[in-house]
N, C-alpha and C positions, 0 to 999 in steps of 0.2 A: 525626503528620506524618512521612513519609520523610524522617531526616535524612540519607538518602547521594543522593537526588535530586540529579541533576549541576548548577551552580551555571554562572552565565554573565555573562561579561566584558562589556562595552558597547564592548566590540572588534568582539566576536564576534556584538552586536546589527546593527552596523553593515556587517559583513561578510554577515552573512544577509540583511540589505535587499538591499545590493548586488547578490548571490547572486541574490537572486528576482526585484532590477528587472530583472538580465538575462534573467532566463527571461520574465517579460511583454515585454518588448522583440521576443523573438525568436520571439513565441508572437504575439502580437497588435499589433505594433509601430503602425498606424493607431489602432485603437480604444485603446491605451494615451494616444498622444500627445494625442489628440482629449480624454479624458478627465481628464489634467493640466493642460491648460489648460483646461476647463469646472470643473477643483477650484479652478484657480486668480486668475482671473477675478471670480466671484463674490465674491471676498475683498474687492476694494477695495469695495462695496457698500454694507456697514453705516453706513462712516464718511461715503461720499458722503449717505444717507439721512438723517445724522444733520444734516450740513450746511444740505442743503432743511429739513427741518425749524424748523434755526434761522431762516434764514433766511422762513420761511412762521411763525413764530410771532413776529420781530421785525417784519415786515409787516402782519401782523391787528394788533398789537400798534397799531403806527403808524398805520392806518388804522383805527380802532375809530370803529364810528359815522358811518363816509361813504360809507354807503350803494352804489350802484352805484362808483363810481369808486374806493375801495375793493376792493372787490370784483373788478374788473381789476385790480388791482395782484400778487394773491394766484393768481392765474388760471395765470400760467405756471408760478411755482411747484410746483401740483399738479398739474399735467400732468409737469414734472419728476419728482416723486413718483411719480406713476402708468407713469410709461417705466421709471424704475428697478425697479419691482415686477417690470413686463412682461418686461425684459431680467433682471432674476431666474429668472423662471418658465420663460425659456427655455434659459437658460441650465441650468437644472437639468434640465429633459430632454434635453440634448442628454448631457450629466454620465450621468443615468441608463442612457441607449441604451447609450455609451460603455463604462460601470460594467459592464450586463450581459452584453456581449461581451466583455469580456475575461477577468469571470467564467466565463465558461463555456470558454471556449479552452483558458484558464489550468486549472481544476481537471481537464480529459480527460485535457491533456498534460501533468499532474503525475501522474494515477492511470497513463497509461499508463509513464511512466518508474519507477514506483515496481514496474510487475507486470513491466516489461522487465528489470529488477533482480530479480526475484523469478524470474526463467526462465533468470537466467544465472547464479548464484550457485553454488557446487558443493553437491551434495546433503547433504555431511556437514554443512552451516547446517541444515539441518531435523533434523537432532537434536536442536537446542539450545534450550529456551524462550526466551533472551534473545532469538535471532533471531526467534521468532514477535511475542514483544512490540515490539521495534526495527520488525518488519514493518506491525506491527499501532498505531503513531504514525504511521509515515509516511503508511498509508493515510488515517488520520484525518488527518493534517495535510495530504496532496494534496486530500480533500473538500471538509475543514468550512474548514480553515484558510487555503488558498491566497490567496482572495484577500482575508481580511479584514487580511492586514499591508499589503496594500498599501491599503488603501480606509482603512484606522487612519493609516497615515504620511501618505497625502496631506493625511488630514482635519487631521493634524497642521501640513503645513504651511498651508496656509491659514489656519488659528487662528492662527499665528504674523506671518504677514500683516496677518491681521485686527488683535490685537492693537499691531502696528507702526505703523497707520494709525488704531487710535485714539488711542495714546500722544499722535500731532502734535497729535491735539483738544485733547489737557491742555494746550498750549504756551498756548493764552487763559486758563487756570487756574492752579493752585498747581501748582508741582513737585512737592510732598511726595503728591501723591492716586496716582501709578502706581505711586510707592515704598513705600507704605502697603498702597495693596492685593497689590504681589507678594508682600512681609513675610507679609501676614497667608492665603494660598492657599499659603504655603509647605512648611507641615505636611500639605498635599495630596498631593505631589508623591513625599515620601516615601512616605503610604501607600498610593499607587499602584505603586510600583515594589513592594513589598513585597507587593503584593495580587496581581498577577501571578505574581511568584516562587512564593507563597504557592498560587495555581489550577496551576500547572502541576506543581508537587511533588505536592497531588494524582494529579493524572491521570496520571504517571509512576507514582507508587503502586499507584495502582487499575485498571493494565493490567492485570496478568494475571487478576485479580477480574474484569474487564469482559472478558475472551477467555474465561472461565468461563460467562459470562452467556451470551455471544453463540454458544459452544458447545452449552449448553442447548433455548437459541432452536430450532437448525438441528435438534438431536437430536431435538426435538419434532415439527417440521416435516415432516423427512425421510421419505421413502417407504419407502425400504429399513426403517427402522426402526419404521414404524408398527406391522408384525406383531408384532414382541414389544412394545413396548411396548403395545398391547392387551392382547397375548396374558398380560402378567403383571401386567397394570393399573398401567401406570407414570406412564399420563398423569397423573393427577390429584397424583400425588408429586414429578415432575419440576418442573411449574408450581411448586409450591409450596416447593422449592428455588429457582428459578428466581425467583421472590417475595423471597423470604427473603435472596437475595443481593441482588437489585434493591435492597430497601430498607437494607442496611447500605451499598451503594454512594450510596445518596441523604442517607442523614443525616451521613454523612462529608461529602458536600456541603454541607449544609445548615446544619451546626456549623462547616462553615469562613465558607460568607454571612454566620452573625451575628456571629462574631467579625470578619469586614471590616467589616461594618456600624458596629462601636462605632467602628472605628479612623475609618471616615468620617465619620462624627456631629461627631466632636472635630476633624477638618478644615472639617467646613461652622461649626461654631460659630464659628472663629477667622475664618471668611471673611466671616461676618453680621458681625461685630466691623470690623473693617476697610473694610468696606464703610459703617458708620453713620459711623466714622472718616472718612473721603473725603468723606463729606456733610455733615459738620460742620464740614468745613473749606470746602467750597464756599459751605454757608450764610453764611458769617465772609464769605468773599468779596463775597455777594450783599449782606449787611448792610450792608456797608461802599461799595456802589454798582461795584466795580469787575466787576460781572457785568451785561449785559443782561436782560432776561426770557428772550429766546429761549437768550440764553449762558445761563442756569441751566437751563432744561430739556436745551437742547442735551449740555449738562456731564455733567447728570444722567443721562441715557439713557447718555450714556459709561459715567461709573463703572458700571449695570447692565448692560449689555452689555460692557463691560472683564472684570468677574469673570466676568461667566457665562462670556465665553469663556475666560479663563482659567483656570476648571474643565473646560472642557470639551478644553480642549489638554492638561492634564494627564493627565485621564483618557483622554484619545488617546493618551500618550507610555507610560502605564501598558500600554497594551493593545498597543499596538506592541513592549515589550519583551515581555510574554507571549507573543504570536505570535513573534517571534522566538524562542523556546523551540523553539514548536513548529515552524516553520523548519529550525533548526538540524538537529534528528531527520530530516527530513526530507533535508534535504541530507545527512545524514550515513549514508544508510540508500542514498539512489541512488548515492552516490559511492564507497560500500564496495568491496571491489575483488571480484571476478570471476573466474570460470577462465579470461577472457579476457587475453591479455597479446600481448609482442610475442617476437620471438626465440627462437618455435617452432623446435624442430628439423622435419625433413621426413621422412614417412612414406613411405619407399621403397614403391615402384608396384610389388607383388606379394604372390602371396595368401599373408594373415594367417599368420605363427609367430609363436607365441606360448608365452613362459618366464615360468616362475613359479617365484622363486626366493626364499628364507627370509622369506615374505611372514607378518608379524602383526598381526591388523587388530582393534581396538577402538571402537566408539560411541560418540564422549563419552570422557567420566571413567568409563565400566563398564569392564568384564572383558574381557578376550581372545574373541574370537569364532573369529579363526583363531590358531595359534602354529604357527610357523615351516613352510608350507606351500609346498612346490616342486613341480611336476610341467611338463608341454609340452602342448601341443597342436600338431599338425603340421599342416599346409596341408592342407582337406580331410578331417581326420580326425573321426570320431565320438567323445564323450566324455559318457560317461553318470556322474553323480556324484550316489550313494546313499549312506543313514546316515537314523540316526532324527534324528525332529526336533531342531532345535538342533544341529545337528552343525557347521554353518556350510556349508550348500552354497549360497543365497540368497547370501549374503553374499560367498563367491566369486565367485561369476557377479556380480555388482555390481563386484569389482576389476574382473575379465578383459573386462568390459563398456565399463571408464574411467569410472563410475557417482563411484568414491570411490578417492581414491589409500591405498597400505597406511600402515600406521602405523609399521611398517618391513620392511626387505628391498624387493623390486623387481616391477614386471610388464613384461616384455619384450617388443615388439611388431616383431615382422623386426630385432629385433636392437637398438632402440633404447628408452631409458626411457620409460615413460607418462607420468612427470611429464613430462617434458622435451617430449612432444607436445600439440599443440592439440587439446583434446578435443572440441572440435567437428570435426574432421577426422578423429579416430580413431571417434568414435561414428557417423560418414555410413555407415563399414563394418561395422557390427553392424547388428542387429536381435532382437528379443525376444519371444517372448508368457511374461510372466508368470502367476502365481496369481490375483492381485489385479488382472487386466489392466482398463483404463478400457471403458466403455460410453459413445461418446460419444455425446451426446446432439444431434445433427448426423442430417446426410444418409448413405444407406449409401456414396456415393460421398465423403464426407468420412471417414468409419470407415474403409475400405481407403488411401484415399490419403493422409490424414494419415502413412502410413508413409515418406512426402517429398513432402511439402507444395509443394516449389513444382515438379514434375508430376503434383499434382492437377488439370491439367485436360488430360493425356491418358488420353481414356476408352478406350482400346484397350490400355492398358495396367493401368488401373483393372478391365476385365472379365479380364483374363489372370490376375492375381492372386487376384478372387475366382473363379476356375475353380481356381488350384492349391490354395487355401484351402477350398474346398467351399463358399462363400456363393455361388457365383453363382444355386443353385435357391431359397434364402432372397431373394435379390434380388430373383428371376426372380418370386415369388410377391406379390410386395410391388405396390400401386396404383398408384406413381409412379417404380417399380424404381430405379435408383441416385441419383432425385434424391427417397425416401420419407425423412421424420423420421423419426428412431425414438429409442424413448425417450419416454415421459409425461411428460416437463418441459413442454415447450410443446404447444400448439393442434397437432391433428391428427398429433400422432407416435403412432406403432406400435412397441409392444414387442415383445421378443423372449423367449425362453427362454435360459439360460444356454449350452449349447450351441451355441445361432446367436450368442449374441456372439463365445463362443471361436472360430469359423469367420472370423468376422468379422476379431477380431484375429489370427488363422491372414492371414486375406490380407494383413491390415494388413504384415506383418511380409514377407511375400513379395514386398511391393512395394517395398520398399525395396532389393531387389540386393544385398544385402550377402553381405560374406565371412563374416561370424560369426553365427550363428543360434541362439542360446539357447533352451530349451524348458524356461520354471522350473514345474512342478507346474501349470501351468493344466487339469491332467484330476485333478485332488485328487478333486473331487465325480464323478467316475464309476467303476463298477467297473472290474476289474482286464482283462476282456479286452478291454473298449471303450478303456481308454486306451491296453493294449497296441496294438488300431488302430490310434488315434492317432498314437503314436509312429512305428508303421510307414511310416504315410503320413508325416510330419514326415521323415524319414529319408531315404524318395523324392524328396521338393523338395528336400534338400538336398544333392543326391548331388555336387554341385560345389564344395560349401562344407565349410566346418569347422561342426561343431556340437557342440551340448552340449545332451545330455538333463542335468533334476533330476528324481529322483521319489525315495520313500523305500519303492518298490515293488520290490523286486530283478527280478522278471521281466519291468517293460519295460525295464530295464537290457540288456534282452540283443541290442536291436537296435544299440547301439554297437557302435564296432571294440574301445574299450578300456573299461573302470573303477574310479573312483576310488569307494573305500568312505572317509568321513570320521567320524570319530567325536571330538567335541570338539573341535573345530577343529583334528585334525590328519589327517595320508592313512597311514588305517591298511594301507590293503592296496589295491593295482594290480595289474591285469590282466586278460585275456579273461573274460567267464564260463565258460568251460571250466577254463581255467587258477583261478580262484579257487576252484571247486567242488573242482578236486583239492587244493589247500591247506588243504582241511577247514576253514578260518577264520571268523573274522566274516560274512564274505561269503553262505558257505557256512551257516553257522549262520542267519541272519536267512532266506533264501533259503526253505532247510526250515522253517523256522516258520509263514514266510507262505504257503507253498502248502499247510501243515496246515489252515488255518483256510479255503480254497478249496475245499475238498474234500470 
């Protein structure tokens, strides 16, 4: 068992109800209300049934043997009996109707606050596996968990109801039978709290074992990966990992069930005990004449229906504090804080300068990717920044983007800090085609306009972009032209070749208007004159903006005005490609190498 599983106050149980009544409140406020009074309602039931009862077996009782007259005596009785059932039955569907709508409300608008937190978070959280695990509770506790704390507390109270109104039954009985039976359900209570604590240390445990699982799954599934994995015969290996975890995740379950189980056992024994206890005092009662017939059955139904519900309120109470576990993550996951904040400074209205001053940037607890990096970009200028892999030019273009603030030193934007700006407002003025760029699996008129979503639906601006991106003859070709699927995920999409996506995200990024236009390596997989193309035309769209070539090609470097050459994350040499070829340098050196191997 994880002994460092975080532990939880009855504060903090309390607080997480609270927490969540608010959220069903404000998510389903009708279908909530409707459904706490159908929880609650019901409650007075049992004991009223128990009553008729007595009543209808003190009755038969007195009328035994008189035939018809008799027999109307008992009449209304069970028509009383029979409306309670009826006003039961209905009551519990209206409960149910209730239950399911707020179920479902509740779990959307927990999943969606937990992915809206997941969209606004700053990137450098996806470095970290604790945030994948953190991310990776909350989604399970917005599904699975949402709404069973609240359907557990209600249940709870109502049991408590319940038990309230049979306690009054014992007032025709001995005092000592509700005191008997709490005493002896006692040792329940404990091991319910314990048995929750006990399931949720689990599953804190065996998150990151279950994001291994459920990585497996995908990896198996996935398209992209089907090829090699054929290709190297991995399926039948991967399952079998996949197996092999499954089942050390089950018996860790499994071995915690039996061991609840004993602790249960020795709670239900002490509750049989207590229970025969109670009836041996009622029989004394009955002996002695101070109980009627119907008072002893009547009694007796109590004391069985007393414990059972107070087994079953415990095991309510138990299960309410587990969910409140899972709760708290939950709340603790959407409420984390944000690159959003208040007391933005303001991004002066004019095109992008941009300083880069003793900037050193790390991932995590790793190494230095950049050390102490300064250079400009000027309003409009071209900046092409080469080096062999790993140099950290990715990584740059991720600062100068607002992607991730430096680890120290500064990025300058018209003169003011990046931290100090709303990165949602500094990023409205960039745009990018990455290496790694998304395929969405959408409409082609969603692939360009996602590049600002909310003038996705001017199409006169949506065709202009993909004219300046070269998609519009890929569209043009396409059955249902900007409103075709693409993409094999779903029914009736149309794939593309890797080149029409890059065209694609080519528009995407030109529709965005922006000042800053990044070019990270998305022509990796093409040769060297076609990307030089590339480049050219990228260079033409952006004859108004500032930009920034990546490639680790020197010769499409030559379409910028300037060059940064990076080597270990630092700027080994700047300047024209003219200007660097006369400095016989790095520059120069990689330059001749690479057009050795073209030739």
């Amino acid at each position: 068992m994880n002994q460092n599983a975080p532990n939880i106050h009855p504060r903090e149980v309390r607080q997480a109800l609270a927490w969540f009544a608010g959220v069903l409140w404000r998510g389903a406020p009708w279908a909530m209300a409707v459904g706490v009074c159908g929880q609650f309602l019901p409650a007075f039931l049992p004991a009223a049934r128990i009553l008729v009862i007595k009543e209808l077996v003190d009755g038969v009782h007195a009328v035994y043997g008189q035939g018809a007259a008799g027999f109307a005596v008992v009449v209304p009785l069970l028509t009383w009996l029979a409306g309670l059932r009826l006003l039961e039955a209905m009551l519990t569907a209206v409960r149910g109707h209730a239950a399911a709508a707020v179920r479902e409300k509740t779990s959307w608008q927990l999943q969606e606050r937990v992915l809206e937190q997941a969209a606004r978070v700053g990137l450098n959280e996806f470095e970290y596996r604790e945030f994948f695990d953190r991310m990776q509770r909350a989604l399970q506790a917005a599904y699975f968990r949402s709404y069973g704390i609240f359907r557990d507390a209600m249940s709870t109270l109502e049991s408590a109801i319940v038990l309230c109104t049979l306690i009054a039954l014992f007032a025709t009985g001995h005092w000592s039978i509700p005191l008997v039976l709490f005493l002896g359900t006692a040792p329940v209570f404990y091991t319910q709290m314990r048995r929750g604590r006990e399931i949720y240390a689990l599953f804190h445990e065996q998150t990151p074992e279950q994001r291994r699982a459920e990585y497996l799954v995908g990896l198996v599934t996935d398209r992209d990966a089907a090829k090699e994995i054929r290709l190297y015969g991995l399926g039948d290996f991967l399952v079998r990992t996949w197996e092999n975890l499954a089942q050390t995740l089950r018996r860790q379950r499994f071995r915690l069930t039996l061991q609840q189980q004993r602790y249960l056992f020795g709670g239900r024994l002490s509750g049989i005990g207590s229970a025969l206890l109670a009836l041996v005092i009622l029989l004394y009662q009955a002996a002695y004449g101070a109980l009627t017939l119907g008072g002893f059955f009547a009694l007796a139904e109590t004391i069985v229906r007393f414990q059972g519900t107070l087994f079953q309120m415990l095991r309510q109470m138990g299960d309410v504090f587990e969910q409140a576990l899972y709760i708290r993550d939950l709340r603790s996951f959407v409420e984390s804080p944000t690159e959003q904040g208040v007391g933005w400074e303001e991004l002066p209205e004019r095109p992008l300068d941009i300083a880069v001053e003793g900037v050193r940037f790390t991932y995590g607890d790793g190494p230095s990717v950049l050390n102490r990096v300064s250079l400009r970009l000027r309003p409009g200028e071209k900046l092409a920044l080469v080096g062999a892999n790993g140099a950290g030019k990715t990584t740059l273009v991720k600062l100068l983007l607002g992607l991730y603030p430096p680890s120290e030193g500064r990025v300058l934007y018209n003169g003011v800090d990046g931290r100090q700006l709303d990165p949602e407002i500094l990023r409205r003025r960039c745009a990018a085609v990455f290496q790694d760029f998304v395929q969405y699996q959408r409409t082609a008129r969603e692939n360009i306009g996602y590049g600002q979503a909310e003038e996705l639906g001017d199409q006169a601006r949506v065709e202009q972009a993909a004219l300046a991106g070269g998609s519009a003859p890929i569209v043009a070709a396409l059955a249902a032209g900007y409103d075709a699927t693409l993409g094999r995920y779903f029914e009736g999409g149309q794939d593309l070749s890797r080149g029409q996506w890059q065209k694609l995200a080519l528009s995407r990024a030109y529709f965005r208007d922006a000042q800053l236009l990044v070019f990270d390596e998305p022509t990796a997989a093409l040769d060297p004159r076609a990307e030089l193309e590339v480049f050219r035309q990228f260079r033409a769209l952006s004859e108004d903006k500032s930009a920034v070539f990546v490639s680790h090609r020197m010769a499409s470097a030559r379409v910028a005005d300037r060059i940064i050459v990076l080597d270990e994350g630092r700027v080994l040499e700047e300047g024209t490609h003219d200007e660097l070829m006369a400095r016989r340098g790095e520059y120069a050196r990689m330059f001749a190498l690479q057009a050795q191997r073209y030739q």
